[in-house]
C-alpha positions in Angstrom: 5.7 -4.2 19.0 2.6 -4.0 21.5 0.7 -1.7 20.0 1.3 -3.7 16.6 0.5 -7.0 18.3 -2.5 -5.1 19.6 -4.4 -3.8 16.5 -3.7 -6.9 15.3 -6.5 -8.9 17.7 -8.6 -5.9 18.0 -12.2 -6.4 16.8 -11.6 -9.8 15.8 -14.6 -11.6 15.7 -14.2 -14.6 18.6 -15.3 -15.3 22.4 -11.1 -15.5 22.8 -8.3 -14.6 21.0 -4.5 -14.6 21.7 -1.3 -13.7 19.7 2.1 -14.8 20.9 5.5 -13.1 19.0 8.8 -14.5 19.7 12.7 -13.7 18.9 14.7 -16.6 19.3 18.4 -16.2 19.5 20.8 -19.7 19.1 24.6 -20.1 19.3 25.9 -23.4 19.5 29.5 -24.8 19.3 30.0 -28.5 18.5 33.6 -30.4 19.2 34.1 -34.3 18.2 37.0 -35.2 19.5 39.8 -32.3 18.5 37.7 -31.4 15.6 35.9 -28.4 16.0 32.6 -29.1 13.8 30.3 -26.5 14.1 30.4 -22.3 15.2 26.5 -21.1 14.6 24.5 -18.6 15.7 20.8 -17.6 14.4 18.2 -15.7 15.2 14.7 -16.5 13.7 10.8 -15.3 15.1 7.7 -15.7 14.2 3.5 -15.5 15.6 1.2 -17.9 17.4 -2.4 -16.8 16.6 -5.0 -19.0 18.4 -9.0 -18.0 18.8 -11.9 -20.0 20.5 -15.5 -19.1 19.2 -18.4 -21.4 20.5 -16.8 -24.0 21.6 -14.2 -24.7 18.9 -10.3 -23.5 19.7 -8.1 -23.7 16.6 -4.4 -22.3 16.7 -2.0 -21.3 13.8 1.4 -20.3 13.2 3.3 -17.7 10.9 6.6 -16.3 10.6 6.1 -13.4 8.8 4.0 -9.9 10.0 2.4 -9.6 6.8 1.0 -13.0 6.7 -1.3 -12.5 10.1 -3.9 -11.2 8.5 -5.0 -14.5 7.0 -3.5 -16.5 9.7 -5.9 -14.6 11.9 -9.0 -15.5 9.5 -8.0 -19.0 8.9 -8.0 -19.6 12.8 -11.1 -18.2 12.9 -12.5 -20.1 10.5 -11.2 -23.6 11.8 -12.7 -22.6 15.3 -16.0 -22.2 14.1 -15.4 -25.1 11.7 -14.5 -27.6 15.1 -17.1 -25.4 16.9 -19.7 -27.4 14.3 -18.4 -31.2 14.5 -16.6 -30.9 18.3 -18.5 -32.8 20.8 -16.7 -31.5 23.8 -16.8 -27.9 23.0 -13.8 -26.2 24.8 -13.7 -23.5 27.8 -11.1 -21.3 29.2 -10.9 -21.3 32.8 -10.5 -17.4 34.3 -7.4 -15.7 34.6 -6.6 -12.9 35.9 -5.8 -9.9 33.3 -1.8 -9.4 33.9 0.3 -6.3 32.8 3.8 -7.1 32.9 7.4 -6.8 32.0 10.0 -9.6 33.3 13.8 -10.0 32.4 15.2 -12.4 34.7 18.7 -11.1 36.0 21.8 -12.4 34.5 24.7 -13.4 36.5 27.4 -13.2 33.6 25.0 -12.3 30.4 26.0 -14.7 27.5 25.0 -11.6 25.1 28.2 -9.7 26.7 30.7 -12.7 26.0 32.4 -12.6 22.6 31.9 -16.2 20.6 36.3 -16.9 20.9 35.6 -16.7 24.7 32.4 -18.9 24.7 34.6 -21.4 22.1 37.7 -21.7 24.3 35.9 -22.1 27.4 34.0 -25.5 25.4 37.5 -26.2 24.1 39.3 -26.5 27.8 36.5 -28.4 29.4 36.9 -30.6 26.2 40.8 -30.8 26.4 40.7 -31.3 30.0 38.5 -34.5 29.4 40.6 -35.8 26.6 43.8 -35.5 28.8 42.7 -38.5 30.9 44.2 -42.0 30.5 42.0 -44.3 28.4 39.3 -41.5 27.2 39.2 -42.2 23.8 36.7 -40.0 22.1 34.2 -36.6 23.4 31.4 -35.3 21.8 30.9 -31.9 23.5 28.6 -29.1 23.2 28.0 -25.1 24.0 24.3 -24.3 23.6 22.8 -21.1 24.2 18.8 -20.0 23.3 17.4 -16.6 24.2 13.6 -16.5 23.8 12.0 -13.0 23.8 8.0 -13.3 24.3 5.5 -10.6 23.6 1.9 -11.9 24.6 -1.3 -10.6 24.2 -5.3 -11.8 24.9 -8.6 -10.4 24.2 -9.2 -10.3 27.8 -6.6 -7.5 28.1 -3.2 -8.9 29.5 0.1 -7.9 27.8 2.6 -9.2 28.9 6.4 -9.3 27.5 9.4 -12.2 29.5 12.4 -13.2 28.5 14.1 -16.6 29.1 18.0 -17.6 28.7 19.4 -20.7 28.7 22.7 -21.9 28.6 24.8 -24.8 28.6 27.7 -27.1 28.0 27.6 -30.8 27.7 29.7 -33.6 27.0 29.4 -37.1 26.1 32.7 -39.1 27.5 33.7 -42.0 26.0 36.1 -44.3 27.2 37.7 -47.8 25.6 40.0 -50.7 26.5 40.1 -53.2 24.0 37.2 -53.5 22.1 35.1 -52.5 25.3 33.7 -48.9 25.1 31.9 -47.3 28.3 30.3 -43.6 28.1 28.9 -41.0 30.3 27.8 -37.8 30.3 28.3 -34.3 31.6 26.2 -31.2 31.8 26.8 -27.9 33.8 24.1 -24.9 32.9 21.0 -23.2 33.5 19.0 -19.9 33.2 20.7 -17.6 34.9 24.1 -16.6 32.6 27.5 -17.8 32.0 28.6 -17.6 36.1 27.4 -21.7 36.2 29.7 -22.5 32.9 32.8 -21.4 34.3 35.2 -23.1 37.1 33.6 -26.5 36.5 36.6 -28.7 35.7 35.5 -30.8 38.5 32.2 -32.3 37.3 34.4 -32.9 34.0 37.0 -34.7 35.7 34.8 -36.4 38.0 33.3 -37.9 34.8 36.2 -38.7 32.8 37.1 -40.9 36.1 33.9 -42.9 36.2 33.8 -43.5 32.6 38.1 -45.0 33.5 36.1 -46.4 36.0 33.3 -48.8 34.0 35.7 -50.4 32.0 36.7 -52.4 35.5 32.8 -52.8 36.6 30.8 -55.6 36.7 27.6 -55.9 34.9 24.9 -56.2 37.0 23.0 -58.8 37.7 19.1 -59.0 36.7 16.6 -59.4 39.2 15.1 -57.7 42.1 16.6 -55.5 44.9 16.0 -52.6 47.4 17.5 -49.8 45.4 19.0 -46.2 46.4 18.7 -43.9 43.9 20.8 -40.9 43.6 18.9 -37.2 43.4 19.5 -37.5 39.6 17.7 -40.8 38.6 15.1 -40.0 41.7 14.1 -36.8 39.4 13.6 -39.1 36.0 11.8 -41.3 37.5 9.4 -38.6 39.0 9.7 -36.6 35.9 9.2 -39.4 33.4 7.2 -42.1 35.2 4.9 -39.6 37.5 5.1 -36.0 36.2 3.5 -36.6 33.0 0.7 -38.7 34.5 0.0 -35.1 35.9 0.1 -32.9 32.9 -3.9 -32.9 32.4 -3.5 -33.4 28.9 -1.8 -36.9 29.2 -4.9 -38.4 30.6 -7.6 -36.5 29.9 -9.3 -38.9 27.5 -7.7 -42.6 29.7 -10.5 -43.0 31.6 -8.2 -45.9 33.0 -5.9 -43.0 34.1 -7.7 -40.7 34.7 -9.6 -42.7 37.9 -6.2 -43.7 39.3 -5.4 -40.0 39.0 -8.2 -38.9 40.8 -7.2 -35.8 43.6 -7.1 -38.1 47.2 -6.0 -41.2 45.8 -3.3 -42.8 48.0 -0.8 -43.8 45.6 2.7 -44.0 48.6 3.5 -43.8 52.3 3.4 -40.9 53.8 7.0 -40.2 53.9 6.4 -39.2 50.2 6.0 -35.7 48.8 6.4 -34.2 45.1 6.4 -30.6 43.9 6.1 -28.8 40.6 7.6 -25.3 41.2 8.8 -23.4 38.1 8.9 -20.0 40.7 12.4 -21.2 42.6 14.9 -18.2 41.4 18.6 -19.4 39.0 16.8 -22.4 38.4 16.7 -24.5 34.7 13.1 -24.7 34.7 12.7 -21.3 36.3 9.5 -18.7 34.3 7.2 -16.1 35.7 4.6 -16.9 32.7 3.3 -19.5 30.7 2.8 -18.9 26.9 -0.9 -18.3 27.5 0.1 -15.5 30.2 -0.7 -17.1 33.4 1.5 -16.8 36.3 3.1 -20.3 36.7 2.1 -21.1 40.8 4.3 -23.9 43.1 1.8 -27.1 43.0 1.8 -29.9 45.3 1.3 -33.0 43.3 1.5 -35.5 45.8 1.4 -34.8 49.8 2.2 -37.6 52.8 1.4 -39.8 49.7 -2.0 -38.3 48.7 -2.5 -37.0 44.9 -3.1 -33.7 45.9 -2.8 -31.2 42.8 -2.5 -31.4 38.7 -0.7 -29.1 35.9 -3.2 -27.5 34.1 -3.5 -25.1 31.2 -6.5 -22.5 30.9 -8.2 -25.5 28.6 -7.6 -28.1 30.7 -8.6 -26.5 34.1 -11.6 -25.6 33.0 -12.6 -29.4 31.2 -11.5 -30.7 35.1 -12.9 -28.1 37.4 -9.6 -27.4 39.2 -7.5 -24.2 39.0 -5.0 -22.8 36.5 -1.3 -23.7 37.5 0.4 -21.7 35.1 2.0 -25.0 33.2 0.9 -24.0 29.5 4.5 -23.8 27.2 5.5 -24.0 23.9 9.0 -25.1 22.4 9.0 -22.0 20.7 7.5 -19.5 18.2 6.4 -22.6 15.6 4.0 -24.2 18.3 1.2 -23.4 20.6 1.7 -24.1 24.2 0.8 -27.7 25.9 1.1 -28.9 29.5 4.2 -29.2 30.2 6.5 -29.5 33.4 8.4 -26.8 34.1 10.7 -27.6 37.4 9.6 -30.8 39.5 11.3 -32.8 42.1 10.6 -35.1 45.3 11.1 -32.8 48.2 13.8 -33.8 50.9 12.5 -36.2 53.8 14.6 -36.8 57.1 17.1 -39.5 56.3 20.7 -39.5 56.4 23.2 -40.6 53.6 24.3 -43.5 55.8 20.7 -44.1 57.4 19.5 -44.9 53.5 22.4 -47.5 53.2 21.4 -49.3 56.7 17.7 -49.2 54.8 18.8 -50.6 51.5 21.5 -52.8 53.5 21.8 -55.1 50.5 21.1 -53.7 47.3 22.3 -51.3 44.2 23.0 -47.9 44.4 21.8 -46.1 40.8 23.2 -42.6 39.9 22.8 -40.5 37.2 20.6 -40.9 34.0 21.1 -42.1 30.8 17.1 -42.0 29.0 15.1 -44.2 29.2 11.4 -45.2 28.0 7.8 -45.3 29.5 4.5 -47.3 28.0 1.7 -45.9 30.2 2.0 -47.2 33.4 5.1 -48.9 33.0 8.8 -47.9 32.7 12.7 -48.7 32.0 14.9 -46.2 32.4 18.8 -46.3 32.2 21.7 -45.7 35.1 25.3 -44.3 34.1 26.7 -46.4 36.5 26.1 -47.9 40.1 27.7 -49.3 43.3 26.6 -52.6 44.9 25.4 -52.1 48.7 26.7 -54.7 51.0 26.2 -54.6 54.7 25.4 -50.9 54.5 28.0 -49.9 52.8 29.1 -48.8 49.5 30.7 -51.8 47.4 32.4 -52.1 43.6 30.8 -50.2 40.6 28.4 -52.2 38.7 27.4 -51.3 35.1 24.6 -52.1 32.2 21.8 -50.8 35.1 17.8 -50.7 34.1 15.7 -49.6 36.7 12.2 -51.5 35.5 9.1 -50.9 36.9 5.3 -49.9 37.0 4.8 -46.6 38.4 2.1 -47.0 40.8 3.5 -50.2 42.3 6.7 -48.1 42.6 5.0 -45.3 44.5 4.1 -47.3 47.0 7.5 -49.1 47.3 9.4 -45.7 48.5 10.5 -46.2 51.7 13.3 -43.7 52.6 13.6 -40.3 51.6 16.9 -38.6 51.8 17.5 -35.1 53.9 19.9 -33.8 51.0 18.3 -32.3 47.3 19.6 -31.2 43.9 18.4 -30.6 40.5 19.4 -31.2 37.4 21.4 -28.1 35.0 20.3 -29.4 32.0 16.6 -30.4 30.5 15.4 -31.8 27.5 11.9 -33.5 27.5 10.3 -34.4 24.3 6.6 -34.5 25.1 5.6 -33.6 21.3 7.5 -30.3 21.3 11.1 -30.3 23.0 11.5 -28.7 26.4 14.9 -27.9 27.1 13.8 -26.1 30.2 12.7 -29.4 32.0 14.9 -29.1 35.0 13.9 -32.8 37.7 15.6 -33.9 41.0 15.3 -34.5 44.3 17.3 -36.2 47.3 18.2 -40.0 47.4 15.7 -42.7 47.6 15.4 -46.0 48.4 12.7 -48.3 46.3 12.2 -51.7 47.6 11.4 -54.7 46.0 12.9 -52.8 42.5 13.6 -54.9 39.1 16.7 -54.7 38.1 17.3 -55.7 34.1 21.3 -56.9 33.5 22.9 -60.1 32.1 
């Protein structure tokens, strides 16, 4: 496949050229209920052909070998076409020329587990849930996506990874009367089928908050000093920061952009957030990006400071800062964007109990359940919470939105837990879906946070 993929790009007549060829393997299992309403497993690839010639980058996409041939001159030819009308014509930033072959290693492959034992293990964590008083409906999920990449640039890297994820998911429903509560459930990751088994736990756990809800209170609306859990501290930072530092997101807000400038004090210094896709069994886990760069831990934010940005090759070069490495694609029918790969908040020095004397009267958030942005503002969603009275944990509360503006936000983190987790499962749908997007953190308390409830 190399050596195809290389004549290919050989001679062709640009400053740039790359060619990406995937295999995409899917299986996915689908329960309602009882009902078993889906068994599928595909496998599908394809070509990402992309070329820069003075100044003008175009990209196309083909799924078929003998088709490249004029997806490689029609590239060319919008290039030089955008080279001609462009008024910011576009440069790479270096790279260093990489020769590599990465596998990640499996702990249980999901290649070497027969579909009847992939469907029962779904079906017991699905049965198990159903089995608890008042749960009145699931909607459960297996997922599995292998991705084999074989990439290849003018400048001489070749380069061939392979990413697995996996993953079982449920959403929980539970009723009493005509009042319905829900939650949801996710165990997975990238590293093989050892993280889907023995999980009954986080099912079960689940199950017994959604029981739970149909007791709570709704929440009351207004504002409070709130602790959130390492979960809903990793959308926030995900959703409401991390995208203000994907390059691409603010490359043309000149609004942004100058709040986003590298040294801008944006929280105290007790605050510090990290992008690192390197950590090893993690969701968000790579050793490449999809324009073959080596994906590199960046500091985004340091004692408070904005110290770092995600960058592709495009991108670095249009800021003047280095490559990170943060370049990805969905798949085979896209060319790579900034994306995210893992990023969290790292741990600080507080206790569990030393964040409730902080919040001493407040709401305790946990767990996410989506949520929206509009540029520097946000409202994101809490499966359930807990009132904090006096310092300690009080009844569950329900129909939580955290709502806020991220900068004012920032600066409103006052306590940083000494504890950290991130999540199993991803799914971030910045124009092409990410389902690699792995976010967390340790608890956090926000002060002076808007609450939205009756």
């Amino acid at each position: 496949m190399i050596d195809e993929l290389q004549k290919m790009i050989d001679g062709v007549d640009a400053d740039f050229v790359d060619i990406r060829y995937e295999i995409k393997n899917e299986t996915n299992i689908h329960y309602v209920k009882r009902e078993l309403k889906e068994i599928g497993s595909n496998t599908t690839d394809g070509y990402v052909v992309r070329a820069l010639k003075g100044g003008g980058f175009s990209s196309t996409t083909v799924t078929r070998k003998g088709d490249l041939p004029v997806a490689i001159k029609r590239v060319l030819d919008a290039a030089n076409l955008m080279a001609k009308i462009t008024k910011k014509p576009v440069k790479l930033a270096d790279a260093p020329v990489i020769k590599d072959r990465f596998s990640p290693g499996m702990n249980g492959d999901p290649r070497d587990v027969d579909i009847e034992e992939k469907i029962n293990l779904l079906k017991g964590y699905n049965e198990l849930i159903l089995s608890q008083p008042e749960i009145s409906a699931t909607d459960s999920i297996y997922f599995e996506v292998h991705r084999k990449k074989f990439y290849l640039n003018s400048e001489g890297s070749i380069i061939s990874e392979e990413l697995m994820t996996t993953g079982i998911a449920s959403r929980i429903y539970a009723k009493s009367g005509s009042l319905v509560q829900d939650v949801s459930a996710s165990v997975g990751g990238s590293q093989g089928m050892k993280k889907l088994y023995d999980r009954e736990d986080v099912f079960l756990n689940k199950a017994r908050i959604a029981r739970e809800l149909l007791n709570a209170t709704p929440v009351k609306s207004g504002k409070y000093t709130v602790l959130l859990n390492p979960l809903m501290t990793g959308l926030f930072t995900h959703e409401a920061f991390g995208h203000f530092s994907e390059a691409d997101i603010i490359e043309d807000n000149a609004t942004l952009r100058k709040k986003m400038t590298l040294g801008a004090k944006l929280g105290s210094e007790i605050l510090n957030i990290t992008a690192d896709s390197t950590l090893p069994d993690q969701l968000g886990f790579y050793k490449y990006d999809d324009e073959g760069v080596a994906v590199r831990p960046v500091n985004l934010i340091e004692k408070g400071i904005l110290s770092g940005r995600l960058h592709s090759r495009r991108t670095a070069a249009a800021f003047n800062e280095p490559i990170s490495g943060h370049s990805i694609a969905e798949d085979y029918r896209y060319p790579p964007i900034v994306r995210m790969g893992t990023i969290f908040v790292k741990p600080g020095g507080s206790k569990f109990d030393e964040l409730l004397e902080t919040v001493k009267d407040g709401v305790y958030l946990l767990d996410t359940k989506g949520g929206q942005t509009a540029g520097e503002n946000f409202t994101f969603a809490a499966q359930y919470g807990y009132l904090i009275k006096n310092g300690e944990v009080g009844p569950m509360i329900r129909e939580i939105n955290l709502i806020g503006n991220l900068f004012t936000t920032l600066a409103n983190i006052i306590a940083v837990g000494d504890d950290f987790q991130l999540s199993e499962r991803g799914g971030c749908g910045k124009g092409q879906m990410n389902i690699r997007s792995a976010l967390g953190g340790p608890h956090t308390v926000i002060r002076d946070a808007i609450i939205g409830g009756i």
